[in-house]
N, C-alpha and C positions, 0 to 999 in steps of 0.2 A: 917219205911214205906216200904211195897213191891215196885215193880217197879209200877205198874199198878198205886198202888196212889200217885207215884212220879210224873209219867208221865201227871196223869190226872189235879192233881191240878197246874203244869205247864201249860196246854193245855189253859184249864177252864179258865185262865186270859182274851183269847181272847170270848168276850163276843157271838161275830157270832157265834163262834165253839163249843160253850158249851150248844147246844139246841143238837146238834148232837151227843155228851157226855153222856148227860140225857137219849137221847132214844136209842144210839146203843151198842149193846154189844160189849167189847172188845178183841178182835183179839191177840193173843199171838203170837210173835217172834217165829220163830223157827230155830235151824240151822239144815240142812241136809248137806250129805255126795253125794259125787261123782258130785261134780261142774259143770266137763264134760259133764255129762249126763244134769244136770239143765240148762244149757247154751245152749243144743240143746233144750230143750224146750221148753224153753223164745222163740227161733228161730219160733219153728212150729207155736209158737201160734199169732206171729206175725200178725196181719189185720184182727183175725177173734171172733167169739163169743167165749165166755169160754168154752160153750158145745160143739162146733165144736174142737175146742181145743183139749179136753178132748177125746175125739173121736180118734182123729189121735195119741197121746199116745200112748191111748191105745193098739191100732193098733202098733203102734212102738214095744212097749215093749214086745206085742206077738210073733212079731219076735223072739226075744231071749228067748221065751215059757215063759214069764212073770217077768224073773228078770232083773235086770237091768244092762244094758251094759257098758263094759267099754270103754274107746277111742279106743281100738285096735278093737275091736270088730266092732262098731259105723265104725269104717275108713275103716274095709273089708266090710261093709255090701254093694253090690252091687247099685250102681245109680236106675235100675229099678225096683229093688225092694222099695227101699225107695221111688221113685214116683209112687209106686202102690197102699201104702196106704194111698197117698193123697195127697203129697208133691208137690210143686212148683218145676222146676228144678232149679230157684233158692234157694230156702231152701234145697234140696237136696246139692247143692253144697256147701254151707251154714256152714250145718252138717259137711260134710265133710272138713270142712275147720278146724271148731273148732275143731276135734277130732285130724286132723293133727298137729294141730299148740299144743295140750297137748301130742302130743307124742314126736314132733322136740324138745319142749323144758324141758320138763322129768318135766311136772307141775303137782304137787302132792295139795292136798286139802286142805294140811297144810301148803303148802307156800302162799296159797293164802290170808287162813285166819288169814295170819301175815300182811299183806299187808294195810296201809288204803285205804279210801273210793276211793279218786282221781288216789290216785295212779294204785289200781286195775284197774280205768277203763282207763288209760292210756296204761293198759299193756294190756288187752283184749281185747279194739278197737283198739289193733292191727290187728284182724283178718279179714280178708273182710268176711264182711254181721253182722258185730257186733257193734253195734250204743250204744252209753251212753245209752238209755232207756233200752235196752237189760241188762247191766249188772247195773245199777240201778235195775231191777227186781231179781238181781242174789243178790245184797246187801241185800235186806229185804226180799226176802223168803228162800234165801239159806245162807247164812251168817247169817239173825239176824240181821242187825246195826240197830241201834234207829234213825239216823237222817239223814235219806237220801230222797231228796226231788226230783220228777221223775216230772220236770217243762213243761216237753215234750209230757206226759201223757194227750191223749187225755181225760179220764174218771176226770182226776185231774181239768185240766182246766173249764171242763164243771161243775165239784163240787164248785170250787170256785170263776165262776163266776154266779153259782147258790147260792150261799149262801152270798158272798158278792157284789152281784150286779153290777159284771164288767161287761165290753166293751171285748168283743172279738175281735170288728172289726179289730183295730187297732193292731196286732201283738206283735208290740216292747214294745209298750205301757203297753199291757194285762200284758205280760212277766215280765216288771218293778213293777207294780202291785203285783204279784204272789208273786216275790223274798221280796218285802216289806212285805206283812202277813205273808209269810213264817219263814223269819227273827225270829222273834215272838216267832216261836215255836222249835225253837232249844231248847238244843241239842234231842228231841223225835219227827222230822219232820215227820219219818215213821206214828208212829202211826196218825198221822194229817190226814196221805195220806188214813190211812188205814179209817179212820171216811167216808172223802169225795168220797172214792169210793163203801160205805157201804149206804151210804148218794143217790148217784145218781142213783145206783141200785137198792134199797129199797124206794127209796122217804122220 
């Protein structure tokens, strides 16, 4: 069996999840290269829509006339400049934080993705301005893992307490909720998340 029908007839036991199965197309893993650079961009896009997102990139990567920078680069690239095309001065500083902190410690792309899940984000929420959801988004679009569950995810929560008819009010509550369905679908949590954010933006 390829992955897709490993992961699916996995998924597909949970009965909620398997309308969203039926109707959505599925999202392939991908791994890319240059971490640094993906880790500033989880940053930018932090609080805002995807197009706005996309926007500020874009703008980013023009800087370096379109390809893509590396930490040393990213770490000379001036404060005002970086706040000119759009940047918060805290994501500005952000950036900059992460690019230093891949330079102090000579982190190459391939130590990374020797590293498991917990561990990674143990070593990159070292950085100030870099929170578990940040490199939770670095696991499954730039790494690939199959089972990483981003319980923090505004878009997540709102999927599944659209589809299984949770209680938001209650916080701690919701959260004990989440972690139980979730359970469920290991080890391919990703592709779950990848359904319910497919799910909340498409209807």
């Amino acid at each position: 069996m390829n992955t897709t029908a490993v992961y699916y007839a996995h998924l597909s036991k949970d009965k909620k999840l398997l309308p969203l199965l039926k109707t959505i197309t599925p999202r392939p893993l991908k791994k890319r290269k240059n971490i640094c650079l993906r880790l500033c961009a989880s940053i930018m896009s932090q609080q805002l829509s995807t197009k706005v997102a996309d926007v500020i990139f874009r703008r980013f990567l023009e800087l370096y006339d379109g390809s893509e920078p590396d930490a040393q680069q990213i770490s000379d690239t001036p404060a005002d400049v970086l706040r000119a095309i759009g940047l918060s001065n805290a994501k500005v500083s952000y950036v900059h934080n992460v690019a230093r902190f891949m330079l102090a410690h000579n982190v190459t792309d391939k130590q990374l993705a020797k590293m498991d899940n917990e561990a990674l984000i143990a070593f990159l929420t070292q950085i100030k301005g870099v929170g578990r959801w940040t490199v939770e988004m670095i696991l499954m679009f730039a790494l690939g893992r199959e089972d990483v569950f981003a319980i923090d995810d505004l878009g997540i929560q709102q999927g599944m307490a659209k589809v299984y008819g949770l209680d938001m009010t209650d916080k701690k509550v919701f959260k004990e909720q989440m972690l139980k369905i979730s359970a469920k679908w290991s080890p391919y949590r990703t592709y779950a998340c990848f359904y319910l954010w497919d799910h909340k933006d498409n209807g």
